[in-house]
C-alpha positions as CSV (number, residue, x, y, z in Angstrom):
1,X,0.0,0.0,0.0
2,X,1.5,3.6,-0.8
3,X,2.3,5.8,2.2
4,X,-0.2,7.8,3.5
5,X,1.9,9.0,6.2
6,X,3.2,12.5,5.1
7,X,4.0,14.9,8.0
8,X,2.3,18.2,7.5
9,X,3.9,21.1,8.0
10,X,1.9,24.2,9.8
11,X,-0.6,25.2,12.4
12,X,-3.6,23.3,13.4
13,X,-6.5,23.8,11.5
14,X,-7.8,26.0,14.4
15,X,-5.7,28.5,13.1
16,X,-6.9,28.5,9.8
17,X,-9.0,31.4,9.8
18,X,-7.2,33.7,11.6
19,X,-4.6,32.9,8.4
20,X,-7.1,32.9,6.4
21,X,-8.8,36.1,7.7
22,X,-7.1,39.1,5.9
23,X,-7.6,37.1,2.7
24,X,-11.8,37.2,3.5
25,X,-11.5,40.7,4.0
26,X,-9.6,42.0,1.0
27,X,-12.2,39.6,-0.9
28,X,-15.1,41.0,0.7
29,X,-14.3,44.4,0.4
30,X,-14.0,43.6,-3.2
31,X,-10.2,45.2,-3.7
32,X,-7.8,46.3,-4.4
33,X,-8.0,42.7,-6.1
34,X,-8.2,42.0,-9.7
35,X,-11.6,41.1,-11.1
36,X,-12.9,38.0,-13.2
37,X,-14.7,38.3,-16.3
38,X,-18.4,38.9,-15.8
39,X,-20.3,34.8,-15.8
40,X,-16.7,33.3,-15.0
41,X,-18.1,30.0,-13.3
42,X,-17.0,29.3,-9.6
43,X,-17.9,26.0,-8.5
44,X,-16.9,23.1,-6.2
45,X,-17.2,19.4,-6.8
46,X,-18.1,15.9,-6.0
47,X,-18.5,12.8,-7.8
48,X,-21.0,9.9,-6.7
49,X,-19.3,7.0,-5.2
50,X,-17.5,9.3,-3.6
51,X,-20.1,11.1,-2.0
52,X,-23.4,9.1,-2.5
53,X,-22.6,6.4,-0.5
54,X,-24.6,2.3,-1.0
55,X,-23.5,2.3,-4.3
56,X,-23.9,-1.6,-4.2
57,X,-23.9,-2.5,-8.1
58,X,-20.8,-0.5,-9.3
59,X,-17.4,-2.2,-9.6
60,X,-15.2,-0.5,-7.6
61,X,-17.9,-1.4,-4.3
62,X,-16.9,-5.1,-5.2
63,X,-13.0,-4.3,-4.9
64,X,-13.0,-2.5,-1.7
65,X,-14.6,-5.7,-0.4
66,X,-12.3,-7.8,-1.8
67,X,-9.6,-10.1,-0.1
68,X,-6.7,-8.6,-1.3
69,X,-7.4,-5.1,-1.7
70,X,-5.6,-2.6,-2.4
71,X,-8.6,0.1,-0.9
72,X,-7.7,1.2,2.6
73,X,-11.4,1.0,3.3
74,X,-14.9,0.4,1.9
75,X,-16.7,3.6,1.0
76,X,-20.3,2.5,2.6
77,X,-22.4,5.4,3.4
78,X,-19.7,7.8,1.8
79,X,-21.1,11.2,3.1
80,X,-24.6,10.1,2.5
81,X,-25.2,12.9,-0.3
82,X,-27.6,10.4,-2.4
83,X,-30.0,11.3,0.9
84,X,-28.6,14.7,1.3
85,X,-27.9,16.1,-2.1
86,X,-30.0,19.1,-1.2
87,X,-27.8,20.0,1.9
88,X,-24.5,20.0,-0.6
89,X,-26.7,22.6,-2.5
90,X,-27.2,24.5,0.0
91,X,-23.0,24.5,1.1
92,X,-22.4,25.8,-2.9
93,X,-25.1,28.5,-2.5
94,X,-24.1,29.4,0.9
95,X,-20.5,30.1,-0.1
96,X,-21.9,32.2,-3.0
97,X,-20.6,29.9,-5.7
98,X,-22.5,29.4,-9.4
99,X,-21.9,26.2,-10.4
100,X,-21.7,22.6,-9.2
101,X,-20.0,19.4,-10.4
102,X,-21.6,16.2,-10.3
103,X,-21.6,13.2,-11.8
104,X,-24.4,10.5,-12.5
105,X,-24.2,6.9,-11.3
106,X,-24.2,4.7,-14.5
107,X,-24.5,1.7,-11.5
108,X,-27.4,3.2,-10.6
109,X,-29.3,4.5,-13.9
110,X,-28.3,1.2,-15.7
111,X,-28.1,-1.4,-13.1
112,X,-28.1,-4.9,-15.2
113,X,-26.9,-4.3,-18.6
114,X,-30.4,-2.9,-20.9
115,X,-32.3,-2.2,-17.2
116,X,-32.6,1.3,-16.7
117,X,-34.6,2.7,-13.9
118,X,-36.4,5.2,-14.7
119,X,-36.5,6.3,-10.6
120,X,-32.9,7.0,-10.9
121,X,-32.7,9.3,-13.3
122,X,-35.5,11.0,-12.1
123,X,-33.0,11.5,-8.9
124,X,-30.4,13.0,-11.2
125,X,-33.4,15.3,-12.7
126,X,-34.1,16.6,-9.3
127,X,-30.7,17.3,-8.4
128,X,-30.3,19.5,-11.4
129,X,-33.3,21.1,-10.8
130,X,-32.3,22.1,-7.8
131,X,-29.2,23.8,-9.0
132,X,-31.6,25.8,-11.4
133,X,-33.6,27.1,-8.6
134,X,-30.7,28.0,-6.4
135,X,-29.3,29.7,-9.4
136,X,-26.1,27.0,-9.5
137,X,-24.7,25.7,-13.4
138,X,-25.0,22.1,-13.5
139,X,-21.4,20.7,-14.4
140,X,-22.9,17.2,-15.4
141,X,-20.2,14.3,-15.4
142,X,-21.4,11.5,-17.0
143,X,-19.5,8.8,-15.6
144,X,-17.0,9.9,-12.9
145,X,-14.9,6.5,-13.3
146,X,-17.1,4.2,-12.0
147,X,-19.2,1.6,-13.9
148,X,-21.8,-1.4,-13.4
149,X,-20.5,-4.7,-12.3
150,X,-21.6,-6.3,-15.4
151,X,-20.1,-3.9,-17.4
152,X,-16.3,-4.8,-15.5
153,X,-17.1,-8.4,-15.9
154,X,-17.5,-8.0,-19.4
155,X,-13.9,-6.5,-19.1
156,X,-14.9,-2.8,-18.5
157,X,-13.2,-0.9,-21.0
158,X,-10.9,-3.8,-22.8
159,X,-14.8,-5.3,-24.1
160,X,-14.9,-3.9,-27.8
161,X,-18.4,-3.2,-27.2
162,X,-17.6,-0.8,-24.0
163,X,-17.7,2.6,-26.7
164,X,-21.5,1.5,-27.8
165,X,-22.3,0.4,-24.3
166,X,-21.5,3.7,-23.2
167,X,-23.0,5.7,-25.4
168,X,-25.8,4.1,-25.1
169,X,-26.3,4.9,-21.6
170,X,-25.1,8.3,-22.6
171,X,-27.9,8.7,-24.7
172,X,-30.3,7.0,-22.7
173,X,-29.2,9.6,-19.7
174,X,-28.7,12.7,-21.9
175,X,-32.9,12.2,-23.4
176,X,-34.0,12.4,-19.8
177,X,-31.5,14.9,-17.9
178,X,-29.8,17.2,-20.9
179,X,-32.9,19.9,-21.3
180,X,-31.1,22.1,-17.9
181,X,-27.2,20.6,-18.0
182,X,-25.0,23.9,-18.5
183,X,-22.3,22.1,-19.3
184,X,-21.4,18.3,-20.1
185,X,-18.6,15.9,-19.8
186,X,-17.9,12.8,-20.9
187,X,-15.6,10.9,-18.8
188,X,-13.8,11.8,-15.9
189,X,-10.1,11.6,-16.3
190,X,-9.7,8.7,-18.7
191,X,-6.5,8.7,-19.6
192,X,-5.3,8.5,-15.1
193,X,-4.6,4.5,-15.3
194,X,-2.3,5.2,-17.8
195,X,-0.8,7.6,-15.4
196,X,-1.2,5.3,-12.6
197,X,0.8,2.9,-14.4
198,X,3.5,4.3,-14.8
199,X,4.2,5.9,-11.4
200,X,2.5,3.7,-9.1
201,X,5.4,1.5,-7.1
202,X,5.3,-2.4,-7.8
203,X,3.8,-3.4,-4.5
204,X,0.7,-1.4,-5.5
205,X,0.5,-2.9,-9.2
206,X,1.1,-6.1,-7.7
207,X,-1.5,-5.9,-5.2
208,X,-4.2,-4.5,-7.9
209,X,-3.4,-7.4,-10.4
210,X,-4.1,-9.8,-7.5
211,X,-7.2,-8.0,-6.8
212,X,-8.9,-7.9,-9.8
213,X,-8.3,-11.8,-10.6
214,X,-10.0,-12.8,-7.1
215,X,-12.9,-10.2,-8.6
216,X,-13.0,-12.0,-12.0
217,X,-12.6,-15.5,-10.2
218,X,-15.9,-14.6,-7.4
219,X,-17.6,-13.2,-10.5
220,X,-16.7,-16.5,-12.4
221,X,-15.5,-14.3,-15.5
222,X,-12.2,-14.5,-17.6
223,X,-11.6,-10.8,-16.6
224,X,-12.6,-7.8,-14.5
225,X,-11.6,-4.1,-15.1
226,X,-13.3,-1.6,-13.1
227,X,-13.4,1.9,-14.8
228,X,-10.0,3.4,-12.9
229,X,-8.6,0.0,-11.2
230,X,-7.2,-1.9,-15.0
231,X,-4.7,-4.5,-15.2
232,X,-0.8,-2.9,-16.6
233,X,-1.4,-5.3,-19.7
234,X,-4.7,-3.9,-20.7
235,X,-3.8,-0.2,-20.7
236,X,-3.5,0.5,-24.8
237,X,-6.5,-1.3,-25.4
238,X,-8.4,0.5,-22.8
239,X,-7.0,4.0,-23.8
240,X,-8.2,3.3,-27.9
241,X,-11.7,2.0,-26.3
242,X,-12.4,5.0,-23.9
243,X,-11.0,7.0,-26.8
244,X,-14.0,5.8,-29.3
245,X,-16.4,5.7,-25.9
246,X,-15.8,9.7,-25.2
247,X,-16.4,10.2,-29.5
248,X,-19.4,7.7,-29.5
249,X,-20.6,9.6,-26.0
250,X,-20.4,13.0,-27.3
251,X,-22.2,12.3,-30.1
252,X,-24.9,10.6,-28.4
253,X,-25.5,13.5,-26.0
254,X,-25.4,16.3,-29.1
255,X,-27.9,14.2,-31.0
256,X,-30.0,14.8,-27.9
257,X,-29.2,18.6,-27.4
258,X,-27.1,20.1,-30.1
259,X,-26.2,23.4,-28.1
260,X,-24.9,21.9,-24.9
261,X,-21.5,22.1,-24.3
262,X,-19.5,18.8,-24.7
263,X,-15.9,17.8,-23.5
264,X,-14.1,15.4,-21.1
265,X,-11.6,16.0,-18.3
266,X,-8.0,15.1,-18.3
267,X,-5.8,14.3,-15.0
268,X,-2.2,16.8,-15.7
269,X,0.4,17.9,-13.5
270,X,2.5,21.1,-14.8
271,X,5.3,18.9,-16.0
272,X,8.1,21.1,-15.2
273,X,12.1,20.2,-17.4
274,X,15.6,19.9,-15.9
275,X,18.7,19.4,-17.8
276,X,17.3,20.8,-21.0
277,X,17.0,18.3,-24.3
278,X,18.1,15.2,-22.1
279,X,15.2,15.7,-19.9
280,X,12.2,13.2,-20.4
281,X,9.6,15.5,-19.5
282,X,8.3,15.7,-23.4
283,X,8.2,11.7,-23.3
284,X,6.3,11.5,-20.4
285,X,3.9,14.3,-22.0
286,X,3.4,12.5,-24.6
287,X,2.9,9.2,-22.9
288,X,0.1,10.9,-20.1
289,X,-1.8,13.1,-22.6
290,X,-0.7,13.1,-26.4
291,X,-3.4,10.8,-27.3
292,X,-6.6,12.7,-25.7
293,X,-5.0,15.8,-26.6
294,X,-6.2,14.9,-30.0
295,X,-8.8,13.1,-29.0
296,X,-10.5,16.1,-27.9
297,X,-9.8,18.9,-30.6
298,X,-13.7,18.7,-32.1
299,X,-14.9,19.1,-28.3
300,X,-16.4,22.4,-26.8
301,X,-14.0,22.7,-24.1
302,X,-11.4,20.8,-21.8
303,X,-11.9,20.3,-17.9
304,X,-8.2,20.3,-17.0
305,X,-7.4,18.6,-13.7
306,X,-4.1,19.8,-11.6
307,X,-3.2,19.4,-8.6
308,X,0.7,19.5,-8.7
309,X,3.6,19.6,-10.6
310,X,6.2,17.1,-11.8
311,X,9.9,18.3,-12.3
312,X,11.5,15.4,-14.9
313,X,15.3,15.1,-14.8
314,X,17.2,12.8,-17.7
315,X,16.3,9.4,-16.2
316,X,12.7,10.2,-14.5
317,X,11.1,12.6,-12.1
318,X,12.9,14.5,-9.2
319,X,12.2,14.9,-6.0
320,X,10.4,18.4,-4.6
321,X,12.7,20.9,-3.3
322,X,14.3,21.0,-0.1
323,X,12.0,23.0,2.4
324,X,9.1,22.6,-0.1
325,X,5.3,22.6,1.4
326,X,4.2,18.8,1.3
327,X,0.6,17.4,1.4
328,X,-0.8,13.9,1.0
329,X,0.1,13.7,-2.7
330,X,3.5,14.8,-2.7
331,X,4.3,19.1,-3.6
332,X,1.9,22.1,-2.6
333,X,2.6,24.0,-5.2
334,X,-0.1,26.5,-6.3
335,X,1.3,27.8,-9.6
336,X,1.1,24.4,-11.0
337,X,-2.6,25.1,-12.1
338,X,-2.0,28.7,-13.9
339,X,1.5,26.8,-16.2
340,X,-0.9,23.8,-16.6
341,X,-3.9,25.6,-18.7
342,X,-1.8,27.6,-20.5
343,X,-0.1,24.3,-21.9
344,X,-3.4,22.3,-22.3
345,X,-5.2,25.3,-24.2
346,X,-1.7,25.4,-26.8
347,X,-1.9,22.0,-27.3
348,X,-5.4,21.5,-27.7
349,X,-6.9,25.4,-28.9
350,X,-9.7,24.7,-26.7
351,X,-11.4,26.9,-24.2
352,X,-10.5,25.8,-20.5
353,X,-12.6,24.5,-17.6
354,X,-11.5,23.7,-14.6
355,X,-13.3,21.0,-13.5
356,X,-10.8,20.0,-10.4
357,X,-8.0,21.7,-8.2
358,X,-7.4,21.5,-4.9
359,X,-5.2,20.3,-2.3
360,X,-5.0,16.8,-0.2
361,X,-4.3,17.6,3.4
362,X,-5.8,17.8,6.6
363,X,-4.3,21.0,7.7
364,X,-6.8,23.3,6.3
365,X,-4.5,26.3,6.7
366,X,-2.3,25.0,3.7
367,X,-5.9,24.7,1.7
368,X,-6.7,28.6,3.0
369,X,-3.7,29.8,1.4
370,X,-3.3,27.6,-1.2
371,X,-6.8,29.0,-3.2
372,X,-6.0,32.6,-3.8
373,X,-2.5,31.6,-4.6
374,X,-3.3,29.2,-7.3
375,X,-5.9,31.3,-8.3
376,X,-3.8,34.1,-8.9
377,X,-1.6,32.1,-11.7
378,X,-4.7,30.9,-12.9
379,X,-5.9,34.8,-13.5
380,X,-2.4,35.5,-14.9
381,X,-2.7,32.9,-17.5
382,X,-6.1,34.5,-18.8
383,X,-4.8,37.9,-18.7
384,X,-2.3,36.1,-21.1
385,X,-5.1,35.3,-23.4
386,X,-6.1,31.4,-22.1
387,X,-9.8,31.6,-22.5
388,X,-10.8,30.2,-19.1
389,X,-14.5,29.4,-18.4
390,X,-15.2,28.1,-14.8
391,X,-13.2,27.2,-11.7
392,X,-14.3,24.1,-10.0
393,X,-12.9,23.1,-6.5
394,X,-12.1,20.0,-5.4
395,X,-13.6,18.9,-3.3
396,X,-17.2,20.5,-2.3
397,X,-16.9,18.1,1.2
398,X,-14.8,15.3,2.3
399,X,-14.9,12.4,0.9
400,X,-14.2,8.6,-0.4
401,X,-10.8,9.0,-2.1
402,X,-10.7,5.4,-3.6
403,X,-7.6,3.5,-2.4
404,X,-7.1,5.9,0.4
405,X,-10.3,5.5,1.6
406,X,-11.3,8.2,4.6
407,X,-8.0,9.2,5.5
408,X,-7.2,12.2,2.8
409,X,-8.7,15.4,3.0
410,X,-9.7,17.5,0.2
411,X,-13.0,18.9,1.5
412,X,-14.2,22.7,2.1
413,X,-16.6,20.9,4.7
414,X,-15.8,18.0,6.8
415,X,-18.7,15.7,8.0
416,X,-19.7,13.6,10.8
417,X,-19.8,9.8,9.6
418,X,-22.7,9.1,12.2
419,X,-25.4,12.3,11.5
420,X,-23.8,13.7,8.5
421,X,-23.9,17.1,9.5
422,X,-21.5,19.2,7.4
423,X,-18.8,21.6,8.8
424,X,-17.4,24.4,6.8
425,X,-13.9,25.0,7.1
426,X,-12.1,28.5,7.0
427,X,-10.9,27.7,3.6
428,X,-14.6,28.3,2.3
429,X,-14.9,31.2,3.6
430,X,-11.0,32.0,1.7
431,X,-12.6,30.6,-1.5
432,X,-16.6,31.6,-1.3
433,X,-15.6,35.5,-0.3
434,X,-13.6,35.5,-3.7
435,X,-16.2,33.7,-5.3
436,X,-18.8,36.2,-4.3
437,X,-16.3,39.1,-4.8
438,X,-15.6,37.6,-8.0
439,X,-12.3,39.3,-7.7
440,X,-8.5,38.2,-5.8
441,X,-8.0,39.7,-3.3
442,X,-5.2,42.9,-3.3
């Protein structure tokens, strides 16, 4: 199992907000900061077996209950949001944000394969009209990694029927939910097993392989792949397949509703180069992204999805800085997200969503001071001339974070795993006074 174990620097979160404070205030006052364009999006995000919680028939609830596995923990009741999606509406209003990120269930909506329940997406209907009449943008993901069990016993995305599959449930969702989406995507981060791949350690790959054979020998099928837990072997085939999926997809839902907008998201760091030509930072580029970078050029937009960088010496990445600030994942290092747009809008043309930033920790002071900063290179890279639509944190509340289970902390608001009540933390007040402001603070 990777180490989960990093030491965090800084004050309690206790202190957070008298950090965090003269940040709120510059915000609320509205300057000297520098303003967003007028209908910039400001969101936060969740997706739904991360949140929803009971999400019995999708393929990653039969891995976390597997012996091996390489979760921490099962997910179960998550943070209960399929109950209490309202209250998460409420948090985004309350902070004063205009847009929320969500994704469907395809578990749910299409439970066995050609059963769809009708009850279910009537759910997702009455979560985005809710948005609507709280005046919140639905960001509509429609699948967030996860997929049906018989879907990953079919082998998930190596089946050459998973792009048709897909789009049919696309389809099938986009005729009944489509009419008050503002916005649309695909897939969520389809090209991060290939990532995963290559910089997971062995232990980890070794522990998933064993995994998903005692799934596919309990399911009595030649092979399982969940939607972001696939075997080292099957990676190219799955990459061409999700490829043809996100085509097939978008097509389906812009047969449905020609004017909504259309794209996917892609995980990137801001690869960063040392050593000049010998570095391999173009290789590993190429290897993470290349092929969705043109898989996407007839989209509407691109979510981009950064959390950190990566600095690539000759013979592989480098280690952070001495002294640097360290969360969960590795490098705090805010302008990561401002060098990452500008590089995925030259290689791609596309208008720019962010449909996930944020920071792993559980010292919400980091979080505090982390928004406005990486918010700031963001701003600078559109005053540059990247045409940025939205900024979407991640995540809207604490969370199931799939192998790590309920230890790593991305949330504005923590909950209590008995009553569910939500807690904000100072660093929504840091983020929801700039959202409201719609300006950084001087």
């Amino acid at each position: 199992m990777i180490d989960r174990r990093t030491v965090l620097a800084g004050a309690a979160a206790a202190g957070a907000m008298s950090a965090a404070a003269p940040v709120i205030a510059a915000a609320r006052n509205g300057g000297p900061g520098r303003a967003f364009p007028r209908g910039f999006l400001w969101g936060a995000a969740t997706a739904g077996h991360q949140v929803e919680g009971n999400n019995v028939n999708a393929d990653c609830w039969l891995l976390e209950n597997m012996v091996p596995s390489m979760f921490a923990e099962p997910s179960r009741d998550a943070a209960n949001s399929f109950e209490l999606w309202a209250t998460d509406l409420d948090l985004v209003k309350a902070m004063g944000l205009s847009a929320y990120r969500f994704s469907l269930e395809w578990a749910r909506i299409e439970p066995g394969q050609g059963m769809f329940s009708t009850a279910m997406l009537g759910h997702y209907r009455t979560m985005i009209a809710g948005c609507r009449a709280r005046g919140i943008t639905p960001l509509v993901t429609f699948n967030h990694f996860t997929t049906p069990i018989w879907f990953a016993s079919q082998g998930g995305w190596t089946n050459p029927q998973s792009p048709s599959l897909f789009a049919r449930f696309c389809e099938r969702a986009a005729r009944h939910l489509a009419a008050d989406i503002g916005y649309a995507t695909t897939l969520n981060e389809p090209n991060l097993p290939r990532v995963l791949a290559a910089i997971l350690p062995p232990q980890a790959i070794a522990v998933q392989e064993e995994m998903l054979k005692a799934a596919a020998k309990k399911l009595g099928v030649a092979k399982y792949a969940a939607g972001n837990v696939i075997a080292k072997a099957d990676m190219e085939l799955a990459t061409v397949n999700l490829m043809a999926g996100h085509k097939a997809a978008r097509d389906a839902i812009k047969a449905v509703r020609p004017d909504l907008p259309v794209g996917l998201s892609l995980s990137m760091f801001d690869d960063q180069a040392v050593g000049g030509a010998s570095s391999v930072r173009d290789a590993m580029r190429a290897q993470f992204y290349q092929p969705w970078l043109e898989a996407v050029r007839h989209d509407d937009f691109l979510g981009v999805q950064n959390y950190s960088r990566k600095i690539w010496g000759s013979s592989g990445e480098l280690p952070p800085p001495a002294g640097a600030q360290t969360g969960d994942y590795g490098e705090v290092y805010p302008a990561s997200l401002g060098n990452c747009v500008r590089y995925a809008h030259a290689a791609t043309g596309l208008p720019i969503m962010v449909t996930e930033n944020g920071v792993a920790t559980s010292n919400d002071t980091v979080r505090a001071l982390y928004i406005p900063l990486a918010l700031t290179g963001l701003r600078q890279a559109m005053d540059d001339g990247v045409p940025v639509m939205g900024y979407v944190h991640w995540s809207l509340v604490d969370n199931f974070e799939w192998i790590f289970g309920y230890q790593t902390k991305f949330g504005l608001h923590t909950f209590d795993p008995v009553t569910f009540a939500r807690t904000a933390k100072p660093s929504a007040g840091v983020y929801g006074a700039i959202a409201k402001a719609n300006a950084l603070p001087g």
